[in-house]
N, C-alpha and C positions, 0 to 999 in steps of 0.2 A: 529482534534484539539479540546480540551476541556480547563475547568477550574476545577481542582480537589480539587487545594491548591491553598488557598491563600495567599499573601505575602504583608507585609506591607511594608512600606515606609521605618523605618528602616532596615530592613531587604532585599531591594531591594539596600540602599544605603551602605550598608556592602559587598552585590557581586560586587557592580558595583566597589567598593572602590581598589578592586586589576588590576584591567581593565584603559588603556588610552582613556576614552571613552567618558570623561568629562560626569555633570550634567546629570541626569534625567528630560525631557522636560515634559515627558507622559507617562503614563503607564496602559496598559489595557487587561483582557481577550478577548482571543478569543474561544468564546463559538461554537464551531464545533467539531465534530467526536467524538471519544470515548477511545484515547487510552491517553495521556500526558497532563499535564495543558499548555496550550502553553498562551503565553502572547507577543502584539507589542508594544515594546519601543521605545522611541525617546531621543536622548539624544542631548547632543551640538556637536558630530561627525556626529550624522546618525541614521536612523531606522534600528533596529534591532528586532529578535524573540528569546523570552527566551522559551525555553522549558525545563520543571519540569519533570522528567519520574516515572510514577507511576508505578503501583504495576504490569502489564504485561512485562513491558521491564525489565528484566533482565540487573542487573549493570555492572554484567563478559558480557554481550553481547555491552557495548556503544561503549567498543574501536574500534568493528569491524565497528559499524556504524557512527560514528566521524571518523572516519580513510578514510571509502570507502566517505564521502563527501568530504573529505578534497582531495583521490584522485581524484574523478572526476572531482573537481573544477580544476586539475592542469592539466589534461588530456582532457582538452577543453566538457566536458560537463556542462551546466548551471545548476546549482544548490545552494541548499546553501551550505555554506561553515562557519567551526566553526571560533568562534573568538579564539584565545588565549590571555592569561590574561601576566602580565608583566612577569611572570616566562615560559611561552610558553605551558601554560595548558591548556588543552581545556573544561575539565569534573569537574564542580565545582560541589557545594553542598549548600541546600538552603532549610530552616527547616528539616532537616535532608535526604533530597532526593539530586539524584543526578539531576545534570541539565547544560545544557548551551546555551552561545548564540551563534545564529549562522548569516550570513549577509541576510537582508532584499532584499525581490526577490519584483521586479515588473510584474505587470499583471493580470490576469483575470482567473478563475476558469468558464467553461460552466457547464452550468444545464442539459443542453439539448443539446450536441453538435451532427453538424452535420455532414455528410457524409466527407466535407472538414477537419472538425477536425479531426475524425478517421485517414484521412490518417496522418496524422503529429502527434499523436498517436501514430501511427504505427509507422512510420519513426523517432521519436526521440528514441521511446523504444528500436529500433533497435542499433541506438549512442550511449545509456547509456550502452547497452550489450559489445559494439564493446569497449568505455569507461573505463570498468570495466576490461578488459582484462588486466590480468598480475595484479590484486592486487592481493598483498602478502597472506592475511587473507582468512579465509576461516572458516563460520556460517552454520552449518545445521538447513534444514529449519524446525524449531519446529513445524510449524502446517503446515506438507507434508503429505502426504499420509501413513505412519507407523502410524501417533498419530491420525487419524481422528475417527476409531474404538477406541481405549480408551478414547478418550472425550466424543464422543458418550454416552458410558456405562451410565455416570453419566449425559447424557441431556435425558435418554429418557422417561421419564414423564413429562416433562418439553414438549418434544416433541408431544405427545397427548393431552397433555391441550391444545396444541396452535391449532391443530388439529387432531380429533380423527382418532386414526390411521395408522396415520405418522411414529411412533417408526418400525413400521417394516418396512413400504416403505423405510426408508431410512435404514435398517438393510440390506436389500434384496440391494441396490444401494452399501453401504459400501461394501458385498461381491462380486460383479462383479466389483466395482474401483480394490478390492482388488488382484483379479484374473487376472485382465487385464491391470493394470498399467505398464505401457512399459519402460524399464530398455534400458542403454548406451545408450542414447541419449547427443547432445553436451549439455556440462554444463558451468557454470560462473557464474558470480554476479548478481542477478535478484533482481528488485522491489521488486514483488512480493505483491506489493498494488496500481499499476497502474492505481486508478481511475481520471475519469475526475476530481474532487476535489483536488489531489494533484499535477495539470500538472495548469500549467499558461501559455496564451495565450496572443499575443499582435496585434491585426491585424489579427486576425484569424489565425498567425502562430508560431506553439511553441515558447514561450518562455523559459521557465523553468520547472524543476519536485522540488517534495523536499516529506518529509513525507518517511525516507527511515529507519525508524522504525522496517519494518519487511522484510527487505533486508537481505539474502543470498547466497548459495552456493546450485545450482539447476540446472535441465533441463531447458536451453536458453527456448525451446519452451513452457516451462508450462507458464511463464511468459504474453508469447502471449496469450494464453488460459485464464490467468486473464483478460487481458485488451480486450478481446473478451465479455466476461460478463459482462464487465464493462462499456464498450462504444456502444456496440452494440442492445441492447435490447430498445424497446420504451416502452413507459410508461405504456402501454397497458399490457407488458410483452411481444411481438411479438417480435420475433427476426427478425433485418434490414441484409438479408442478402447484401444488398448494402454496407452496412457501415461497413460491414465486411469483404469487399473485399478489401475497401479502407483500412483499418485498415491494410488486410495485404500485399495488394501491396504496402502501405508506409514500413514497415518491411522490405520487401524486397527490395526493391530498394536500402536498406542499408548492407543488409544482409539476403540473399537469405535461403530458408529454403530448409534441407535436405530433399529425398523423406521418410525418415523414422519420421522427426518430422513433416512434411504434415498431411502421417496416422496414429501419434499421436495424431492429434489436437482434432478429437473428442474424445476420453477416456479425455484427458488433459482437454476441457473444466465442462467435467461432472466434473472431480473431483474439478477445481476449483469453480465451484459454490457448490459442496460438504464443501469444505472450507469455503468459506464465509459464508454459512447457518448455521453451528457450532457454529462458533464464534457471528454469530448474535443471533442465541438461546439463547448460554452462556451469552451473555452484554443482554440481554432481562429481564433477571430478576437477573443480579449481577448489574446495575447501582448504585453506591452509593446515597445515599438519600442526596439531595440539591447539587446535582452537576448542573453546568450550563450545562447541554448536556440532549439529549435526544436518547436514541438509536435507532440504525437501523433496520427495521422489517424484521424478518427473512423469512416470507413469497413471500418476495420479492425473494428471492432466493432459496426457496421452489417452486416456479412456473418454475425459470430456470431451477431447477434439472427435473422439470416433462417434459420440451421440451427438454432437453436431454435424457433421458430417451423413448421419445416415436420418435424422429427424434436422431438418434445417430450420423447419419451422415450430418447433420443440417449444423454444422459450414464449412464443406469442401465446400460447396456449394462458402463461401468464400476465399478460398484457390484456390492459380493458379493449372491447373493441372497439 
């Protein structure tokens, strides 16, 4: 979550005006992540979250992900869910960007979650897949495995300023993802940004996901391999293989992993920390100037590419056998 655009008071009371939503109580950024100006409002019904979508969300891509919230919310997974306006719209417009609100989630985001959270982690992420089943739509995922080589092309100077050198280590990584990326595996609606930040907790036990921005049409198990990177590494950069067991014995207990995406896990995890390193490169130095956000360092995931890379088979060790 960021603040890209800002939005005045008339112009908040011009959206809000097609909406049964009564008054604006409060209105404010939330200055977090890097992708949409998100903003919590309070009106005389209830808190809500307006999200603005900026210049990487694709407008031909909202309906598949207002749509896939709208089904999960009907399909008993917690998340949010869009408002519709008096005419049963969900995707309005607001200085010329698209944008909506969607229902205000309670709960807690971890910094630092531990072994306990991994499994419920694990175990919702497994709900949301089972959740997703049978939506109608269907998004390929733009930053998978086909595009990480041509994004590449145009980060890799960018990649040795940040460390000399790099440009090929990760030239030599993109051709062995490329060589060994493992095809028919089960597929459906995945996250596909599973991090502790966008998962809310209540008691130490899921409550809710939301952030489903870069949700598609994928390998079930790559998803896992996100929220492996994502949950499981200390700060140190040490991969917790504890918290990786738990991650994925919560998974399973919802949804057992076939023995082919087991011995997917490790190529799958390499390339989703492949993923993330990209895209943190690229927001390294495209942030727009005076945005409320600060971006994410790509070296953070520069280091998980290197422990993948030198333990391949690192994350099985989390994996039942």
């Amino acid at each position: 979550m960021a603040v890209y655009t800002d939005i005045t008071d008339d112009e908040l009371a011009a959206l809000l005006a097609d909406f049964d939503l009564g008054a604006p109580l409060s209105f404010k950024g939330i200055a977090e992540g890097v992708e949409n100006s998100n903003f919590l409002l309070e009106t005389e019904t209830g808190r809500y979250f307006l999200t603005v979508y900026e210049k990487r969300v694709r407008e031909e891509d909202l309906p598949f992900f207002l749509g896939l919230m709208r089904w999960l919310g009907e399909h008993g997974f917690p998340s949010a869910t869009p408002i519709a306006d008096r005419r049963g719209e969900i995707l309005k417009r607001v200085r010329g960007k698209p944008c909506a609100l969607v229902s205000f989630l309670s709960g807690l985001s971890v910094r630092r979650p531990g072994v306990a959270h991994c499994r419920e982690a694990g175990m919702s992420l497994a709900q949301l897949h089972l959740a997703g089943a049978g939506f109608p739509m269907r998004r390929e995922n733009d930053l998978g495995q086909p595009h990480w080589a041509p994004m590449f092309a145009g980060l890799q100077a960018q990649a040795d300023a940040l460390k000399p050198g790099l440009a090929a280590v990760i030239g030599r990584d993109l051709d062995h993802l490329g060589a060994a990326w493992p095809k028919g595996l089960p597929e459906g609606v995945i996250h596909a940004d599973y991090f502790p930040d966008n998962v809310f907790f209540q008691g130490g036990k899921f409550a809710a996901a939301f952030d489903f921005y870069f949700a598609c049409t994928d390998a079930l198990a790559y998803d896992v391999a996100v929220a492996l990177n994502a949950w499981c590494f200390e700060p140190d950069g040490s991969f917790n293989i504890t918290a990786a067991r738990a991650l994925v014995a919560g998974y399973e207990s919802v949804r057992p992993l076939s023995g082919a995406e087991r011995a997917a896990l490790p190529v799958l995890a390499h390339g989703a920390a492949m993923r993330f390193f990209l895209t943190r490169l690229h927001d390294w130095g495209a942030t727009p100037a005076g945005a409320l956000v600060k971006p994410k360092d790509p070296l953070e995931y520069e280091r998980k590419l290197a422990i993948h890379r030198a333990s391949p088979d690192l994350v099985l060790f989390g994996a039942a056998a």
